[in-house]
C-alpha positions in Angstrom: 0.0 0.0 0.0 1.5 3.1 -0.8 0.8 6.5 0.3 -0.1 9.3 -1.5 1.8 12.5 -0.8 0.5 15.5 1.2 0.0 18.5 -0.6 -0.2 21.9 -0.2 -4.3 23.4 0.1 -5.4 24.3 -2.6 -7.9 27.5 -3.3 -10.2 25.0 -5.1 -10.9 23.2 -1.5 -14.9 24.0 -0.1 -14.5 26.9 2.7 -11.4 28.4 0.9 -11.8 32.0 -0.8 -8.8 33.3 -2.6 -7.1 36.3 -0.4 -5.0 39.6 -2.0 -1.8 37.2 -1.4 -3.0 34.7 -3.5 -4.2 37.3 -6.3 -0.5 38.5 -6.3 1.0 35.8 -6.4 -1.0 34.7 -9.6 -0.3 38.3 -11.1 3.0 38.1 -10.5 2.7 41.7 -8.1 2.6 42.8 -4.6 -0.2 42.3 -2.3 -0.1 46.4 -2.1 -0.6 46.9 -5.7 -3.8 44.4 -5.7 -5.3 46.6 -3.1 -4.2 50.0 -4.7 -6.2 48.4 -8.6 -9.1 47.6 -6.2 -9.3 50.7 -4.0 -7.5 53.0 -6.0 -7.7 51.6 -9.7 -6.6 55.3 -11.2 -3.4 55.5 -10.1 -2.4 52.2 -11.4 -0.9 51.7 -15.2 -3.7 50.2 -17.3 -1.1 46.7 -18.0 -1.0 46.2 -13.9 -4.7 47.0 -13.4 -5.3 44.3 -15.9 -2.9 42.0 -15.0 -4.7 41.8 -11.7 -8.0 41.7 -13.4 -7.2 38.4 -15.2 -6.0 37.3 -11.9 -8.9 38.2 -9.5 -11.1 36.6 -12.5 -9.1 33.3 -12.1 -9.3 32.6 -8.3 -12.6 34.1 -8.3 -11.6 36.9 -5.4 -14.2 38.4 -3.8 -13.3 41.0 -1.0 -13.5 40.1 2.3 -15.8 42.8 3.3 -15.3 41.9 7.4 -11.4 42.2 6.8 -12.2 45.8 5.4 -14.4 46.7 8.1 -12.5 45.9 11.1 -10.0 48.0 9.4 -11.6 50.6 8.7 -14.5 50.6 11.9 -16.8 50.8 9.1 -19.4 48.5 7.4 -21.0 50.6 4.3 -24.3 48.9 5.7 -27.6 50.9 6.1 -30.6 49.7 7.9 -33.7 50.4 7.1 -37.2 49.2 9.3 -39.7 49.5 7.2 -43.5 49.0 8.9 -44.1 46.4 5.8 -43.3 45.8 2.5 -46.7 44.6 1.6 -47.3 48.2 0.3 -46.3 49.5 -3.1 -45.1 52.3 -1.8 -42.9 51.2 1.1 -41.7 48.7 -1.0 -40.5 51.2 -4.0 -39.3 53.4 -1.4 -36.9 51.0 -0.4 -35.5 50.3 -3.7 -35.0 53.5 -4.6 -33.3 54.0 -1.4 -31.3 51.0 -2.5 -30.6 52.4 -5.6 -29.3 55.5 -4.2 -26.6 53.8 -1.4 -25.5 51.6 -4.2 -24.1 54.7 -6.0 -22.1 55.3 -3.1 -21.1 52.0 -2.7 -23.2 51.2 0.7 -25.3 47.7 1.3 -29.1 48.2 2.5 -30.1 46.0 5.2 -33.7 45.5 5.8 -36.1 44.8 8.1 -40.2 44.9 8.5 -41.2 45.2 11.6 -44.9 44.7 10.5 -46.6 47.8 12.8 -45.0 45.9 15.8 -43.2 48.5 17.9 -41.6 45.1 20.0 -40.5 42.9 16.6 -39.0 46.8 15.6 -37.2 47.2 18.6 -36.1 43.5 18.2 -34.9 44.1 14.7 -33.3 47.2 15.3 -31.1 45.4 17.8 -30.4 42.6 15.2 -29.1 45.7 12.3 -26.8 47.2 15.8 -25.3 43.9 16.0 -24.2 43.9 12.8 -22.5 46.8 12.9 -24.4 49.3 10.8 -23.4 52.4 10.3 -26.7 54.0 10.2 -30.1 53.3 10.3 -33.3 54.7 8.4 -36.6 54.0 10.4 -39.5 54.2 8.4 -43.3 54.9 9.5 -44.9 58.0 11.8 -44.6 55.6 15.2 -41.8 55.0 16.8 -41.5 54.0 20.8 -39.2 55.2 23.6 -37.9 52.2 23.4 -36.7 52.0 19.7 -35.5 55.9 20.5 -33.6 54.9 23.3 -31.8 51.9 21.9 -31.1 54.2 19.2 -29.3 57.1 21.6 -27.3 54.3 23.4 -25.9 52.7 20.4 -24.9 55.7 18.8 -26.3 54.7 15.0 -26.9 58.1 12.9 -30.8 58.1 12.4 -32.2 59.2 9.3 -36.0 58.9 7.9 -37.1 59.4 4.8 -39.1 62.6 5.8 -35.4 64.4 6.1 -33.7 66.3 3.0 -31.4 63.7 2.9 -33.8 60.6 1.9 -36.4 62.5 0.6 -35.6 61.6 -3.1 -35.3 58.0 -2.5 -38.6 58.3 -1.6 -39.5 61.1 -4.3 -39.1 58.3 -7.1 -41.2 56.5 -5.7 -44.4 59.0 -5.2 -43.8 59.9 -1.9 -42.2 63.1 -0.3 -43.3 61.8 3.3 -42.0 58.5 3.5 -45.4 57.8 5.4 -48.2 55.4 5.4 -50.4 56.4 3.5 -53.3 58.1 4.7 -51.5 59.1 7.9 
């Protein structure tokens, strides 16, 4: 019986994800100039941006987004508690919203809290846990509790009846952000 030799891991094992070594390595660069083509892509020759293109395409890299945050302290995650999306115009609301992080490279997060000022309290604690880095509450009732939980965690509130969402909610029909009717 003979045995076979060990080998070194391979990316192609399940659980493994190629890392910013491993795309350097296959574009024959430095782990610095991967980051600088994926944050920085400008200021990197158009031969070394591709090089690392081809490369990233080959291992199938995908940034690790909870590296980046923990060096940065920030997530580029939104919340949003929406009373439900049941209604057309909560629902187009959202996606606009969507839409409009997108552009600046943020991830929506959302919850329904389905007119339940406990399940919104209990959702709102969820989106805190994972380290949003605001939230955007939805809806014309909100209760000391939600408010409170809010102060203590620190999470920049925003709702759609401010400047500042008011045209995510525009494109959709609404300037209030409200239920309708209330």
């Amino acid at each position: 019986m003979t045995k076979k030799p060990i080998s070194a891991p391979s990316l192609s094992r399940q659980n493994s994800r190629a890392k910013i070594g491993d795309v350097a390595r296959e574009a024959n660069v430095s782990p610095a100039t991967v980051s600088r083509v994926l944050n920085h892509p400008e200021i990197v020759r158009a031969e070394l941006r591709d090089k690392v293109a081809r490369a990233i395409a080959n291992l199938s890299y995908t940034r690790d987004s909870a590296g980046r945050a923990l060096k940065s302290g920030r997530m580029r995650t939104i919340g949003a508690i929406v009373p439900t999306l049941g209604l057309s115009i909560f629902a187009e609301g959202v996606e606009a919203m969507q839409n409009r992080l997108s552009e600046s490279g943020y991830t929506l997060l959302i919850a329904n809290s389905q007119y339940d000022q406990r399940r919104e309290v209990q959702e709102m604690q969820s989106l805190i846990e994972r380290g949003i880095d605001g939230i955007a509450l939805v809806g014309g009732s909100h209760g000391a509790e939600l408010r409170a939980l809010i102060r203590q965690a620190g999470v920049p509130l925003s709702r759609p009846t401010s400047p500042r969402l008011r045209p995510a909610f525009r494109r959709s029909g609404s300037t209030t952000g409200r239920q309708p009717g209330s």
